[in-house]
Structure formats: structure tokens, C-alpha cells
N, C-alpha and C positions, 0 to 999 in steps of 0.2 A: 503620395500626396492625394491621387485619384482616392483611392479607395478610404482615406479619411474623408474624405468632403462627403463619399457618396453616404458615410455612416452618419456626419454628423445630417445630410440630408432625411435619412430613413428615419432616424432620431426626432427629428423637427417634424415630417411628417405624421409619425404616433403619436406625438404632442399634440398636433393642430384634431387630429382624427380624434382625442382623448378628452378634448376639451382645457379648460382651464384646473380643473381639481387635478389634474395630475401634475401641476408643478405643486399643488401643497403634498400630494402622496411624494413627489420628488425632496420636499424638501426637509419631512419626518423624519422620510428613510436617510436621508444624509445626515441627519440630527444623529437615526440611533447608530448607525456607522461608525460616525464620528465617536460615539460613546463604547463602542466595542472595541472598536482598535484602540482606544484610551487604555480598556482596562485588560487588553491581551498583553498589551504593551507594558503594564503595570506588573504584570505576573512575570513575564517574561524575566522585566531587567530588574525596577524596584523593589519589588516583595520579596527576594532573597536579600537585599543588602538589609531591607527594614526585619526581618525574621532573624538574621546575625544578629542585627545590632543589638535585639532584643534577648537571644540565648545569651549573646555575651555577658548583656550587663545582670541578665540572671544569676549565670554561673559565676561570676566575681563578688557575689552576695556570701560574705561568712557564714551566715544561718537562712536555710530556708524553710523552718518547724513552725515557727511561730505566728501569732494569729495577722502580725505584722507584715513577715512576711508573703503567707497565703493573699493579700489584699494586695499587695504589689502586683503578685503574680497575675489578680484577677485584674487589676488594672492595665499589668502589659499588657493581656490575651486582649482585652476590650481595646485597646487602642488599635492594634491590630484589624481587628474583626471589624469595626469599624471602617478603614482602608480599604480591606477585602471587598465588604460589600455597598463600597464607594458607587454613584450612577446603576447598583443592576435595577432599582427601582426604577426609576427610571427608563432606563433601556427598555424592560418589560412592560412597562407604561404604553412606549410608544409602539411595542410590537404588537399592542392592542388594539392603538390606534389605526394602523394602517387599514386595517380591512374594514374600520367606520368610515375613516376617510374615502373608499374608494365606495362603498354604499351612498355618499354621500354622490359622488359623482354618475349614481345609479340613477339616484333619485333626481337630478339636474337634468339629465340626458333622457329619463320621460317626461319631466315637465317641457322639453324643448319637442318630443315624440307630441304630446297633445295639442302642443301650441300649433304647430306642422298642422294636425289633424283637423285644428278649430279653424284653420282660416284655412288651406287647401282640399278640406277632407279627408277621406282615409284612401282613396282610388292612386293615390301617388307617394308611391314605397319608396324611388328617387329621395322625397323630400324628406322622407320619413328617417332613412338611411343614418344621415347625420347625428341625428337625435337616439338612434340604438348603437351607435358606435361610441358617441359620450357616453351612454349608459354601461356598454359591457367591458370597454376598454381600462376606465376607471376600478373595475369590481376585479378583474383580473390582477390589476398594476397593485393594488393592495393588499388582495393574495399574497401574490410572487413579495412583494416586500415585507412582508410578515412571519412567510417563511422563510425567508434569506436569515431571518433575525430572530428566529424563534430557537434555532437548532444551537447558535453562538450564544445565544441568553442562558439558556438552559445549560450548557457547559461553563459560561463565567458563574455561575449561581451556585454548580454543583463544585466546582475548580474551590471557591469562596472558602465551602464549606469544610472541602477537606482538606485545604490548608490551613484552618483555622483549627481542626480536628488534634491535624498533625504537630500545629504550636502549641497546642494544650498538652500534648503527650510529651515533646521534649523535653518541658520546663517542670524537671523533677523535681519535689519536692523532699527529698531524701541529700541528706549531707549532716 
């Protein structure tokens, strides 16, 4: 119990040092989180029952020659693909964001740097302190959450693709 208190302490600490911008960097990054493990999860359990369901109701089709058919088929793949590349918009949206957002809290933490400067001058780094710590803690916090979510973006994006590859190749059109 010690040593959660002293985390959720050190935690509250980085906060307070970071200023206010890092609960909005906190709360993107838990946006695109939320959006990643949506769609790990998605791959994982659902896209194989929705990929069955879809070879099934192919291969119980009498004829797949005709120009009727071909449009079906184009239709499953599109419903699919669709699914696939359900939030990576998104998700890649906000892996964008993060590092404007913590710029953002660059740009706060010198205007707090000047503000210090305009009414104590520049002789006291003390005061100054506070105001380069909003500035670089933020640029950092935006970083790290950007590339937490760049690496899992770029694998649901590519994951999308060759699964969507691989439902195009099943769905023969020979019988």
C-alpha cells in the first residue's frame, strides 16, 4: 500500500511540475488507447468470426462467374475493409496530436518564463524554474505519448491491410 501511495504521489507531483496541459496530453493519450485496444481486440476475437461468416456465405453461392456475382463479392470485401479500418483514422489523428499538444504546453510554460522575468527580472532562476519545467515537461509527455502510439498505429494500419489482402484472395471466384 506504501509504495502505491508513494507512485500515485510522484505521479501528482509531475503533474503539478507539468502544469495544466498535461492532463489534456493525459487525456488524448487515453482517447487513443482506448482506440487501440478497441481495435487489437477487434482483430484478435471479432474479425475471424466476421471473415467466416463472410467465406461461408461466399462459398454456399451456386455460381460465382457472373457479373452478379463479382459485385457481391465486391460488396463483402467492402463491408469488411470497412470494419478493418474502423478508428485507425483516427487513432493516427491523435498520434499527431500529442506532440502539438505538449508544444502547446511549451509555449504556456514561456509565457509563465516571461511573465517571472517581467515583474522579478531575469537575476532569479528560482522563479524562473517553474516556468521551464511547464515548458519542457509538457514537450517530453507528448513525445513519449506519441510514440507509445505510433508503433501500435502503424501495425493496426498494416494488420488492416493484409487482412483485407488475404479476404480478397480466399473469396474465389472459380466454381
Amino acid at each position: 500500500m506504501l509504495a502505491l501511495n508513494d507512485a500515485f504521489n510522484a505521479i501528482q507531483a509531475f503533474m503539478e511540475r507539468g502544469g495544466n496541459v498535461l492532463f489534456m496530453i493525459l487525456a488524448v493519450t487515453f482517447i487513443m488507447w482506448v482506440l487501440i485496444v478497441e481495435r487489437l481486440w477487434y482483430f484478435t476475437l471479432e474479425y475471424r468470426k466476421q471473415k467466416n461468416r463472410v467465406i461461408d456465405a461466399w462459398e454456399s453461392r451456386p455460381e460465382r462467374k457472373s457479373w452478379y456475382a463479382h459485385k457481391i463479392r465486391e460488396a463483402m470485401i467492402s463491408e469488411i475493409n470497412t470494419e478493418l479500418s474502423q478508428n485507425i483514422g483516427t487513432i493516427k489523428t491523435l498520434v499527431a496530436l500529442c506532440p502539438l499538444v505538449g508544444l502547446l504546453g511549451t509555449v504556456t510554460g514561456m509565457i509563465e518564463v516571461f511573465q517571472v522575468m517581467a515583474t522579478q527580472g531575469s537575476s532569479n532562476a528560482r522563479a524562473m524554474a517553474a516556468g521551464v519545467s511547464k515548458a519542457t515537461i509538457p514537450t517530453m509527455a507528448g513525445m513519449v505519448a506519441a510514440l507509445s502510439g505510433l508503433f501500435l498505429s502503424t501495425y493496426i494500419e498494416r494488420r488492416a491491410q493484409r487482412e483485407s489482402e488475404r479476404l480478397e484472395d480466399s473469396l474465389t471466384t472459380d466454381h
